[in-house]
C-alpha positions as CSV (number, residue, x, y, z in Angstrom):
1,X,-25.9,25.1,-14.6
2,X,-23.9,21.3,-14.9
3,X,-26.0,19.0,-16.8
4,X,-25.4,15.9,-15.0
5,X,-26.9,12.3,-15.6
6,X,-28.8,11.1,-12.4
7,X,-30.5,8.6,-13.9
8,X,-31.5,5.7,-11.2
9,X,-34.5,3.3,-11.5
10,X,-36.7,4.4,-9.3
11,X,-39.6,1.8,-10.1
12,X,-37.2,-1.1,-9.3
13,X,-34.8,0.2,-6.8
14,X,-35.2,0.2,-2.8
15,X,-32.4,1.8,-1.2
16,X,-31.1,1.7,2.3
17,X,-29.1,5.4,3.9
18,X,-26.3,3.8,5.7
19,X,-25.8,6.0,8.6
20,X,-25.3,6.0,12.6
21,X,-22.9,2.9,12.6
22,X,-20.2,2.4,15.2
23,X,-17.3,4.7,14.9
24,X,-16.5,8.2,16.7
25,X,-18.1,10.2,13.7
26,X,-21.3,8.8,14.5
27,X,-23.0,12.2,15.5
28,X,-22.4,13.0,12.0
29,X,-23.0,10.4,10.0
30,X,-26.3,10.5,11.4
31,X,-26.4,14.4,10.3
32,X,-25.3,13.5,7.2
33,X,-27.6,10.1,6.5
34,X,-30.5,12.2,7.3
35,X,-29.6,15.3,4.6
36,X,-29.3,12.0,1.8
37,X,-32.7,10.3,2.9
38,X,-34.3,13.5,2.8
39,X,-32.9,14.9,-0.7
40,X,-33.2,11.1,-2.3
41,X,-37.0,11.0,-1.1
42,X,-37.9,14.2,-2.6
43,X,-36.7,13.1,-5.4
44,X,-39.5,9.9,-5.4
45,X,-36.9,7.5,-4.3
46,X,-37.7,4.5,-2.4
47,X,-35.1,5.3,0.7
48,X,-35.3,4.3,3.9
49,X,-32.6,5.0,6.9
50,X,-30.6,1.7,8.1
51,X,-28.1,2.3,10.7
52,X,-25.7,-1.0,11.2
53,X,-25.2,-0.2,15.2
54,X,-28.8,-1.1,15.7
55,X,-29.3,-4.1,12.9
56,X,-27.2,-6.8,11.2
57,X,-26.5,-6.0,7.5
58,X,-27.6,-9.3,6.2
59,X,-31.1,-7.6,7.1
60,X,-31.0,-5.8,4.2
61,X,-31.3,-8.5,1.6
62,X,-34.1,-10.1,3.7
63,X,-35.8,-6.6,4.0
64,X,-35.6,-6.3,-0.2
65,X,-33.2,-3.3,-0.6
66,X,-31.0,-3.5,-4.0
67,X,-28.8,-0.3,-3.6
68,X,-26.8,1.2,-0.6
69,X,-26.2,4.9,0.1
70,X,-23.1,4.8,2.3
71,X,-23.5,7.9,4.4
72,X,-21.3,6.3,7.3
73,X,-17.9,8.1,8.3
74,X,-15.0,6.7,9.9
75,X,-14.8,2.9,10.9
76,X,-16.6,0.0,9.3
77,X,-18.4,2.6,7.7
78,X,-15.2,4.0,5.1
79,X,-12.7,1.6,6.2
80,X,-13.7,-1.3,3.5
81,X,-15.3,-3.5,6.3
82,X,-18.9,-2.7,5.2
83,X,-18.1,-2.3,1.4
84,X,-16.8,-6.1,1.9
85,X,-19.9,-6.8,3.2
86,X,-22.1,-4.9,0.6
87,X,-19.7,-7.0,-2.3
88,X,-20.8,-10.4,-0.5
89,X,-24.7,-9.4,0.0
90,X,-24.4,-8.7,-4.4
91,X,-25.7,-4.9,-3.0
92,X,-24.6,-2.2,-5.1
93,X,-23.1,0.8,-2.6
94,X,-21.9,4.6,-3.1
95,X,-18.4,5.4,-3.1
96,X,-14.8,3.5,-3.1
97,X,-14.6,-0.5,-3.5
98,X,-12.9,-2.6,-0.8
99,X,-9.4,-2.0,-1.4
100,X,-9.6,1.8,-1.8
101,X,-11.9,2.6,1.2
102,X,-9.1,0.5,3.5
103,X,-6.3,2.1,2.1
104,X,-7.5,5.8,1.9
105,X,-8.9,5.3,5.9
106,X,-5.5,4.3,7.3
107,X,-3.5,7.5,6.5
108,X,0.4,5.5,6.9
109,X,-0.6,3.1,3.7
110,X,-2.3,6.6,1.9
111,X,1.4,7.9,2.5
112,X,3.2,5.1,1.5
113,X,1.4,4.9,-2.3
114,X,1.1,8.7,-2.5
115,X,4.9,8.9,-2.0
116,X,5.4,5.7,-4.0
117,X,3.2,7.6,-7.3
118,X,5.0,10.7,-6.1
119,X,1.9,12.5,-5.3
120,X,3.4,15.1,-2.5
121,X,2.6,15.0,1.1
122,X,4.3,15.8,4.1
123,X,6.7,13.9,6.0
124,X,5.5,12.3,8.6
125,X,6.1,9.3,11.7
126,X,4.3,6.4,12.0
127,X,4.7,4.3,15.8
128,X,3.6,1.2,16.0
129,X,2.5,0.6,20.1
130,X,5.9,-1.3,20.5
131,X,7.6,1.4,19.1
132,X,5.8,4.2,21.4
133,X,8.2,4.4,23.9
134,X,9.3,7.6,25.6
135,X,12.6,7.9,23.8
136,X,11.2,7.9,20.5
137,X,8.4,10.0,20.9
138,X,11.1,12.8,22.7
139,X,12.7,12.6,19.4
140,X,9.9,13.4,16.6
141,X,9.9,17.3,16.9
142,X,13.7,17.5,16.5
143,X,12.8,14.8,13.5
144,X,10.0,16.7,12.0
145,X,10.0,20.2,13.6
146,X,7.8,22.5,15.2
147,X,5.0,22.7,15.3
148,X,3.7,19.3,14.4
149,X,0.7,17.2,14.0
150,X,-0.1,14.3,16.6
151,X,-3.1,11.8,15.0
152,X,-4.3,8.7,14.8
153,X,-3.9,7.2,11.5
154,X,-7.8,5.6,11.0
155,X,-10.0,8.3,12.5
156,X,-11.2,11.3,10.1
157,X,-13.2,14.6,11.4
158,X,-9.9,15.7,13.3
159,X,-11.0,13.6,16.1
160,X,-7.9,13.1,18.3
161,X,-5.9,15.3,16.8
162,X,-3.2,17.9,18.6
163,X,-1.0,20.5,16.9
164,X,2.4,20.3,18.9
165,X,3.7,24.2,19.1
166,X,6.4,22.7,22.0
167,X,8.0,19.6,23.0
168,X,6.5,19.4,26.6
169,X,3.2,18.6,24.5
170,X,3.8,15.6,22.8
171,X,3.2,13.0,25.8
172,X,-0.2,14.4,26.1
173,X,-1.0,14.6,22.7
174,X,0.0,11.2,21.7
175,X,-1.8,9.8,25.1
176,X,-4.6,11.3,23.0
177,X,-4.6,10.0,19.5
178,X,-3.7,6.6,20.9
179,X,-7.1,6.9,22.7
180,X,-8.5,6.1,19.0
181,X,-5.7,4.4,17.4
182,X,-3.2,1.7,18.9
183,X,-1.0,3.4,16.2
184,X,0.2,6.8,16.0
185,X,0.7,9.3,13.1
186,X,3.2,12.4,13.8
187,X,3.2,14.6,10.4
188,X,5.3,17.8,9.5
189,X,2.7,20.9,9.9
190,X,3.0,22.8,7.1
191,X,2.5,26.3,7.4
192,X,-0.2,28.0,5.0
193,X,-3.9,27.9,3.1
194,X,-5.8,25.1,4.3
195,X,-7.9,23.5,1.1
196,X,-10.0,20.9,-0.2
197,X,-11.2,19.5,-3.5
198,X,-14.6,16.6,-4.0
199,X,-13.8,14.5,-6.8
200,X,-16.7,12.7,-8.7
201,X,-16.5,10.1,-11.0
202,X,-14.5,6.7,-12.5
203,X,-11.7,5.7,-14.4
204,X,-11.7,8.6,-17.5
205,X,-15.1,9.8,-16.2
206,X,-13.4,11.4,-13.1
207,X,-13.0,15.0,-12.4
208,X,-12.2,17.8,-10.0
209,X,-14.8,20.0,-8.8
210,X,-13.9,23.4,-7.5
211,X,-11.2,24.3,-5.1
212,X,-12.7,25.1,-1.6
213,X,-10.7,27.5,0.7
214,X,-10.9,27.2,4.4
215,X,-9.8,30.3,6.6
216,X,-10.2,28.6,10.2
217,X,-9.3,30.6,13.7
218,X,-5.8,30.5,14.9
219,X,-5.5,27.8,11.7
220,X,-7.3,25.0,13.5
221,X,-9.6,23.3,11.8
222,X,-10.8,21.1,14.4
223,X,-13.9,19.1,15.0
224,X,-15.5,21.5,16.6
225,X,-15.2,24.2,14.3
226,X,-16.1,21.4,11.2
227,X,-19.4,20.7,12.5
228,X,-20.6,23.2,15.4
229,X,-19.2,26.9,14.9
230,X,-20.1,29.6,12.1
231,X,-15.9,30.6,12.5
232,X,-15.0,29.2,9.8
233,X,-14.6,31.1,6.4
234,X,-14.9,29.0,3.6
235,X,-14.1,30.6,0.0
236,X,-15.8,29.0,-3.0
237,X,-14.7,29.9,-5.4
238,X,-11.3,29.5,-3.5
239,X,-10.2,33.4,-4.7
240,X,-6.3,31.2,-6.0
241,X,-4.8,31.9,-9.2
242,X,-6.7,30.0,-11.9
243,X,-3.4,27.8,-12.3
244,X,-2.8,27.4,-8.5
245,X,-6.5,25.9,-8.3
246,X,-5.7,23.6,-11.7
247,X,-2.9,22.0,-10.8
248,X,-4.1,21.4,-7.4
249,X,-7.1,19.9,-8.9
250,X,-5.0,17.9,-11.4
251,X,-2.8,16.9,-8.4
252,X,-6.9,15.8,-6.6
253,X,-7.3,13.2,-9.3
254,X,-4.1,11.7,-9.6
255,X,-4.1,11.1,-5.9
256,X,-7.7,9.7,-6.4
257,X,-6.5,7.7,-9.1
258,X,-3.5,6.5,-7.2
259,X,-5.8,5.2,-4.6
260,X,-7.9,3.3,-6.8
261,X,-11.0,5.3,-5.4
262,X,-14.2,5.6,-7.8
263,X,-17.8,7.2,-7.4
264,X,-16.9,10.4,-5.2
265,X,-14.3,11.4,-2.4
266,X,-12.9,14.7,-0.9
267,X,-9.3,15.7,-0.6
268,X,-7.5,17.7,1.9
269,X,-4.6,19.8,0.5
270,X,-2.0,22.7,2.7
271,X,-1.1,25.2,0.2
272,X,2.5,26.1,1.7
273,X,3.0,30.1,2.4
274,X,7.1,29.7,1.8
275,X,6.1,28.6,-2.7
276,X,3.2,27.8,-3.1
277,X,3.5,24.2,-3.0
278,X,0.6,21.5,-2.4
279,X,0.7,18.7,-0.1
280,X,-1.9,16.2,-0.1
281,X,-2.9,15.1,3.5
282,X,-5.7,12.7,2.9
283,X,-8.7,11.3,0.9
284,X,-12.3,10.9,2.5
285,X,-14.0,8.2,0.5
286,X,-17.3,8.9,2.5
287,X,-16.9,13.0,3.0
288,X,-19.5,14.3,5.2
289,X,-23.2,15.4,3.7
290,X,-24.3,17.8,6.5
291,X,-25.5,21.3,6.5
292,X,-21.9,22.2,7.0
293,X,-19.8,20.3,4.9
294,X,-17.7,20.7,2.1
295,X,-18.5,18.6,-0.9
296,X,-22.1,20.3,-0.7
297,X,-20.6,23.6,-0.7
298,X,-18.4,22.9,-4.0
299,X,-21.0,21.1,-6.3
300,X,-23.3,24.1,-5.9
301,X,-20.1,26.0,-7.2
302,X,-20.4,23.9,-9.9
303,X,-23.9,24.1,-10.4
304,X,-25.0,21.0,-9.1
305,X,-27.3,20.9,-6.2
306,X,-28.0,18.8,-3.3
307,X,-30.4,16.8,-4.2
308,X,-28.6,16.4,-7.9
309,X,-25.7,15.3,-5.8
310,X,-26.9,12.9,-4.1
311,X,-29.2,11.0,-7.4
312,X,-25.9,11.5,-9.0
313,X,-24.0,9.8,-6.5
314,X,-26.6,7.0,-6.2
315,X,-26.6,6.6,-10.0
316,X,-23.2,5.4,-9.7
317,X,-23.3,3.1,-7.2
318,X,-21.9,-0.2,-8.0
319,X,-19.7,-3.6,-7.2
320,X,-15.8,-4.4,-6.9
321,X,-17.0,-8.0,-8.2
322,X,-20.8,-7.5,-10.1
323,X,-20.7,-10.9,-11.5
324,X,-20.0,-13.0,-8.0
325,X,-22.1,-10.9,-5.9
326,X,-25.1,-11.5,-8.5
327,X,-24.7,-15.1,-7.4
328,X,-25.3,-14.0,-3.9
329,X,-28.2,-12.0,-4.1
């Protein structure tokens, strides 16, 4: 068993579950806000649920909470919008600081650092709406190959995503993603093990927690099969070669790192058949917390549990700016 330091004062500390909110994860962050409020009350915290759709943030000063547990996916929940708001309120919240959340949720700026830091990641086409016109998007599979990956850069969970095995497909699968996104993301599929890998920590504190292996149907791991099938095999530990699963964990961090990310996140990595090689696709700053997700399933690996998780988590949850936003509070 990980000993791990959860320590959190819970005599002085009332903290709000941020979950529901706005985006197209909703559905889950709901799943997942109500897994935290239930492992962070058994464990004699104050918590109480606090869904931003249905109230304005400033309510949570006025209502007397001092801590934030962000369990919100996708927009305004992992995007930096609430985290801006948190840092202005002088609340204390889970996970990445302003900068990191915005860059790691838009998946064309994650690309441009990674590649800058020469953290590997496929190549890829990003479309701006003026730039979506009929010509260009006939050219991207002789640009990238087939099959490819159709998605909108700022939506996580899959959500409209396609995997383009023929050119015929691309005008549906773009009207698609561009349901979510104004932008669009085409990305080089890259043929092999699909994994990920939670990261906890700060500056030198960070690390790598175990490799998780995913072994979906036909290769899709799609919304559907994240949250509502029992198809998918997951393998943790992953089953690689103890030096295949280090130096994609070492790869984890520095990606992390790059990204200026702190507290926890979860990265998604293809293992390409052909060598072997990883490519990082992108970092979750807010991973999902639900009966079926994946940073739950690797800290047990590592002998941390649930409701461990979550206290440590919420131990670490902290400012971009401690000193101004103790002038707001």
């Amino acid at each position: 068993m990980t000993t791990i330091n959860t320590t959190f004062n819970k005599a002085q500390g009332k903290v709000a579950v941020l979950m529901g909110g706005m985006s197209a994860e909703r559905d889950i962050s709901l799943r997942s806000g109500a897994g935290v409020l239930k492992a962070l009350q058994s464990q004699g915290v104050n918590a109480h649920a606090f869904d931003p759709a249905e109230q304005a943030l400033g309510n949570l000063k006025q209502q007397g909470f001092t801590h934030a547990f962000i369990a919100l996916h996708g927009r305004y929940g992992e995007d930096g919008a609430v985290q801006g708001a948190l840092e202005l309120l002088g609340i204390p919240y889970t996970g990445s600081g302003v900068m990191a959340s915005a860059i790691a949720m838009d998946k064309v700026m994650t690309k441009r650092v990674w590649t800058a830091m020469q953290v590997p990641t496929p190549q890829s086409v990003w479309l701006s709406p003026e730039d979506q016109t009929p010509e260009a998007i006939a050219k991207i599979p002789a640009q990238l190959g087939l099959p490819l990956i159709v998605k909108p850069p700022r939506e996580g969970s899959s959500i409209g995503m396609t995997k383009v095995t023929d050119a015929s497909q691309m005008q549906a699968a773009v009207a698609l993603a561009t349901r979510y996104d104004a932008d669009l993301l085409c990305e080089e599929f890259v043929t092999g093990e699909e994994l990920t890998c939670p990261v906890l920590g700060s500056g030198a504190d960070v690390r790598a927690l175990p490799v998780v292996r995913i072994a979906a149907p036909d290769g899709m791991y799609d919304y559907n099969h994240k949250y509502f099938t029992n198809d998918v095999q997951y393998h943790c530990p992953s089953g690689l070669p103890q030096a295949v699963e280090e130096e994609i964990q070492r790869l984890v961090v520095a990606a992390y790192r790059a990204l200026g990310c702190r507290g926890w996140g979860r990265a998604d990595i293809m293992l390409r058949a052909s060598d072997r090689k990883p490519f990082l696709l992108e970092m979750n700053t807010s991973p999902g917390m639900t009966d079926h997700s994946l940073v739950p399933m690797s800290a047990r690996a590592a002998g941390i549990g649930y409701e461990d998780l979550c206290m440590l988590l919420l131990s670490h949850a902290s400012l971009d700016h401690p000193t101004q936003g103790a002038h707001q509070a």
